[in-house]
N, C-alpha and C positions, 0 to 999 in steps of 0.2 A: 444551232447558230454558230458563226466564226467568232472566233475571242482570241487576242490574243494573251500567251501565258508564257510568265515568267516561272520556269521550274528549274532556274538555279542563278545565284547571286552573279553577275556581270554589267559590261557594255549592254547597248541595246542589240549587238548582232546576234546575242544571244536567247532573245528573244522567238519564239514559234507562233503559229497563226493555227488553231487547229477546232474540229467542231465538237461545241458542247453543249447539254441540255439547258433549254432557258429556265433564266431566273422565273420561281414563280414566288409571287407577293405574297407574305404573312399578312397580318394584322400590322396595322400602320404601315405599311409598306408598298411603294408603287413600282413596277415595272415599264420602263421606257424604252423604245424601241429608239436605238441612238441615229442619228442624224451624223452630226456633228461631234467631233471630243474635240477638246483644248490640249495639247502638250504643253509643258511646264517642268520648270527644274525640278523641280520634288520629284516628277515622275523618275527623275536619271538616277538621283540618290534612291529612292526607294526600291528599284531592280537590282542596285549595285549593293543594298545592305546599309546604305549609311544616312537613313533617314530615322526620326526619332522613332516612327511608327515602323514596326518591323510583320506584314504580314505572314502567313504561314505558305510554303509551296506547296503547290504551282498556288499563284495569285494573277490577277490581271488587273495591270496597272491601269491610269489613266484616272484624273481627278474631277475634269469637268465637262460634261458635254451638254450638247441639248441634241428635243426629238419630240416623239409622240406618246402619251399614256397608252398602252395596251392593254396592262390591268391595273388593279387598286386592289389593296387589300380588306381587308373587316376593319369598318370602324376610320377610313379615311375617308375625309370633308374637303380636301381642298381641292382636290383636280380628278378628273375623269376620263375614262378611255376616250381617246381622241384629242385631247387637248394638249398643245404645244407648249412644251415646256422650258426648261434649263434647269441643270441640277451638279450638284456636287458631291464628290466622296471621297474619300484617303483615297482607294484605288476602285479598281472596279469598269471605270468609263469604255477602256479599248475593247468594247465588244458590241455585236450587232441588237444586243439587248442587254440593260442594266438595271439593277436591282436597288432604291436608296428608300429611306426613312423619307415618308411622308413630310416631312420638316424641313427634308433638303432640296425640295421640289417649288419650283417658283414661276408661274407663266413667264414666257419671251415678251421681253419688249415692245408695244408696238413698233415696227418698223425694219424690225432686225429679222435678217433671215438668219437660218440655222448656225452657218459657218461662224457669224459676228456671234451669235447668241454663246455658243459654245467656246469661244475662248474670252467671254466679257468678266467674268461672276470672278474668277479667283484675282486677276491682275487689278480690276477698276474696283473689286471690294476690297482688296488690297491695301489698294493705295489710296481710298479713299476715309478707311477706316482709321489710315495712317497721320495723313496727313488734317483729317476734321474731327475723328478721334481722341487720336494721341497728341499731335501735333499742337491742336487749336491754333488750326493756317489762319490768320488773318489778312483783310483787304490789303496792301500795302505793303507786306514784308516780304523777308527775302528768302525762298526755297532755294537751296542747291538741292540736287540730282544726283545721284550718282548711279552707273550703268544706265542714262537715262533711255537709252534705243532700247534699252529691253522689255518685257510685257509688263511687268508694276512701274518700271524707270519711265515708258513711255504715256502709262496710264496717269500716271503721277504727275508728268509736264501738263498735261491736259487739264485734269486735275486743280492742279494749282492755279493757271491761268484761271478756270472758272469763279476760281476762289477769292480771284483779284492780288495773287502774288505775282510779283516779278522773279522768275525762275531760272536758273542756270543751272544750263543742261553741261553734264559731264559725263564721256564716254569715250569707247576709242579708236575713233577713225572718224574723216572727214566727212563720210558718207554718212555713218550714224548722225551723224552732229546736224548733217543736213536734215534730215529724218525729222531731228526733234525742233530743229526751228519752224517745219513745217506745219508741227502739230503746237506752235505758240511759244518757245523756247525763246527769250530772249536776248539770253547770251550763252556762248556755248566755252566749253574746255573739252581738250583734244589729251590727257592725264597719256594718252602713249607719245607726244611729241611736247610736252609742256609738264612744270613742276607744277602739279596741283595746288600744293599749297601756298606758292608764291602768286600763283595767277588769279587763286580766290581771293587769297587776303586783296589786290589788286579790284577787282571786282566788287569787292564788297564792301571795301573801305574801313574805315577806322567802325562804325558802326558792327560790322557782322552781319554773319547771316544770321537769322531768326528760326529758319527751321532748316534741319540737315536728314534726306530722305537718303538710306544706305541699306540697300538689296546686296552688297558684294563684298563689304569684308577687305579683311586681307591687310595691305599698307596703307590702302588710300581712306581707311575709315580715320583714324590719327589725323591725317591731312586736313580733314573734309569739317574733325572736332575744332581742328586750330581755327579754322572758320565763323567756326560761331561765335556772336558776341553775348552780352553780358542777359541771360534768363533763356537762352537758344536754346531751341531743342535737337535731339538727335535720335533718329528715328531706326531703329535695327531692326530690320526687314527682313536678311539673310545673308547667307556667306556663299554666293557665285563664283570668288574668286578663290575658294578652297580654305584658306584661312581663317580662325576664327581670333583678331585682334585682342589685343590686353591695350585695353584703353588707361591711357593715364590719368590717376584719380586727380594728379595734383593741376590740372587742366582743367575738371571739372567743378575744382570750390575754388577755385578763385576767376572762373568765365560765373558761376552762379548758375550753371546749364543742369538740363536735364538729360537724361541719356532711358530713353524709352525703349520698349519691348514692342512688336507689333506682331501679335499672333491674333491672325484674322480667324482663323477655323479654332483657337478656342474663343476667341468673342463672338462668334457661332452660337457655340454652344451654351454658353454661358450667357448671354445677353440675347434672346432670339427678337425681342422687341426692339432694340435699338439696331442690330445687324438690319430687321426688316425695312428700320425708317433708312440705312442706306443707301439700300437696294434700291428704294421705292425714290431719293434722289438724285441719285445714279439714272436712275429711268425717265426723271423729268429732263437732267443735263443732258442726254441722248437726244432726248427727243426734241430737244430747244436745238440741237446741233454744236453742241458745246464740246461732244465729244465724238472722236473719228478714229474707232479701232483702228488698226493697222493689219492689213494680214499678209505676214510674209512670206509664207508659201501654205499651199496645200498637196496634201498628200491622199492616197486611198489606203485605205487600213491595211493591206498586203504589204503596204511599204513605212508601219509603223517603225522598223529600224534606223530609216533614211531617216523620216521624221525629226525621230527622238537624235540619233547624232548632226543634224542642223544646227540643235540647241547645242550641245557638248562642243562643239565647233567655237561658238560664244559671235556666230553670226550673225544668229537673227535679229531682226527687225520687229517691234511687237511680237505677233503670236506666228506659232506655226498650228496647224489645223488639220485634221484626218477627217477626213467627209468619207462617210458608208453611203450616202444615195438618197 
């Protein structure tokens, strides 16, 4: 089979396409012939070395795809050769067969084909974990956004509208911004041609916002804290923008805020009964129409390079997507 493999720390051009024996399934263990993979930022740090989880080389990146069962291992109950799946992994996805824990294996949606299937599970569990989770988004209050055009930023607008929040989308450019009003965004910040923090506080009035969704890091997390009013939440999703912020504590005891963690793939592992009651609302919002992936390019796995530098770019729109066929 083709795979592609990282066999030494870089950019994506560093990356090779080369062929190797398929995954075969242990015990618990199913083999999926991939359709579809998801690209995603983890993927960029973890080639380059600067992701928490560090594989051994050569690895083959890639976290989420979907496809078809080919085999199961001893002792797996949940799905079967032939049945369509979605699945997650630290790495592993960018190849024409992938190997995951029975537990990371989850039928498609009805409704979704492969391409939607494969980039849904880490952005909309994401952000959904975050925001009804962490967050406790309620009807009525107010989400900001931040990097909202991007795949948890854009899931996250979706998201919250479902939720019955009034959401303000921030990101940066005009086109983004259009992007997320599309998908429900009710008022937008443009943070490359506007002071964030003067057009929130604007926005959001003497009240505050109520919950603060932050995939990016960097100077605009400060901003985005000033924002919050009195019990606000603030939701740390990851550092996009390279920086890892020193939040100021004396903001947070006298806002009465909380400043939250949102690590989806340990509440994974840790919580597999409430991860599943996500998934499984995530799957009714889809299917009511509530929610409208985005897909902003596709690529064929020859051109997983292109792909992954799209992202590094910090251009895309929702998801970028590698379809094998």
């Amino acid at each position: 089979m083709k795979a592609v493999l990282c066999k030494q720390w870089g950019p994506p051009a560093t990356l090779v396409i080369e062929d190797r024996p398929p995954p075969v399934a242990g015990p618990g263990e199913v083999v999926v012939a991939v359709k579809a993979a998801g690209v995603n930022f983890p993927d960029l740090l973890i080639i380059d070395n600067k992701y928490q989880f560090k594989p051994e080389l050569p690895f083959t990146p890639g976290g989420e795809f979907a496809g078809t069962v080919v085999a199961v291992g001893e002792g797996v109950r949940r799905c079967k050769p032939g049945d369509q799946v979605v699945a997650f992994s630290t790495w592993g996805a960018f190849a024409e067969q992938a190997k995951v824990p029975e537990t990371a294996v989850m039928p498609i949606v009805p409704g979704m084909d492969y391409a939607v299937a494969a980039g849904f599970l880490i952005t909309y569990g994401t952000a959904y974990y975050a925001l009804h989770d962490r967050g406790a988004l309620q009807p009525g209050e107010t989400l900001v956004v931040l990097g909202a055009a991007g795949g948890v930023g854009l899931a996250a607008v979706e998201i919250g509208k479902a939720l019955g929040a009034r959401v303000i989308a921030c990101a940066s450019s005009s086109d983004k911004l259009a992007t997320c009003r599309a998908h429900g965004a009710d008022e937008t910040v443009n943070y490359a041609d506007e002071n964030l923090r003067d057009r929130l506080k604007v926005l959001c009035g003497k009240p505050g916002a109520d919950v603060v969704l932050d995939p990016v890091g960097g100077a605009y997390s400060e901003a985005a804290l000033r924002a919050l009013g009195w019990k606000g939440r603030h939701l740390v999703v990851g550092f996009a923008a390279g920086d890892i912020p020193r939040m100021p504590l004396n903001l947070i005891l006298v806002k009465g805020c909380a400043v939250l963690g949102v690590a989806w793939g340990e509440f994974a592992a840790r919580e597999p009964s409430a991860f599943a009651e996500g998934l499984a609302a995530l799957g009714h919002l889809f299917q009511a129409g509530k929610l409208r992936p985005h897909i902003f390019a596709r690529y064929p796995l020859e051109r997983v390079a292109d792909a992954m530098q799209e992202l590094a770019t910090r251009r895309v729109q929702g998801k970028v997507i590698l379809e094998l066929g």
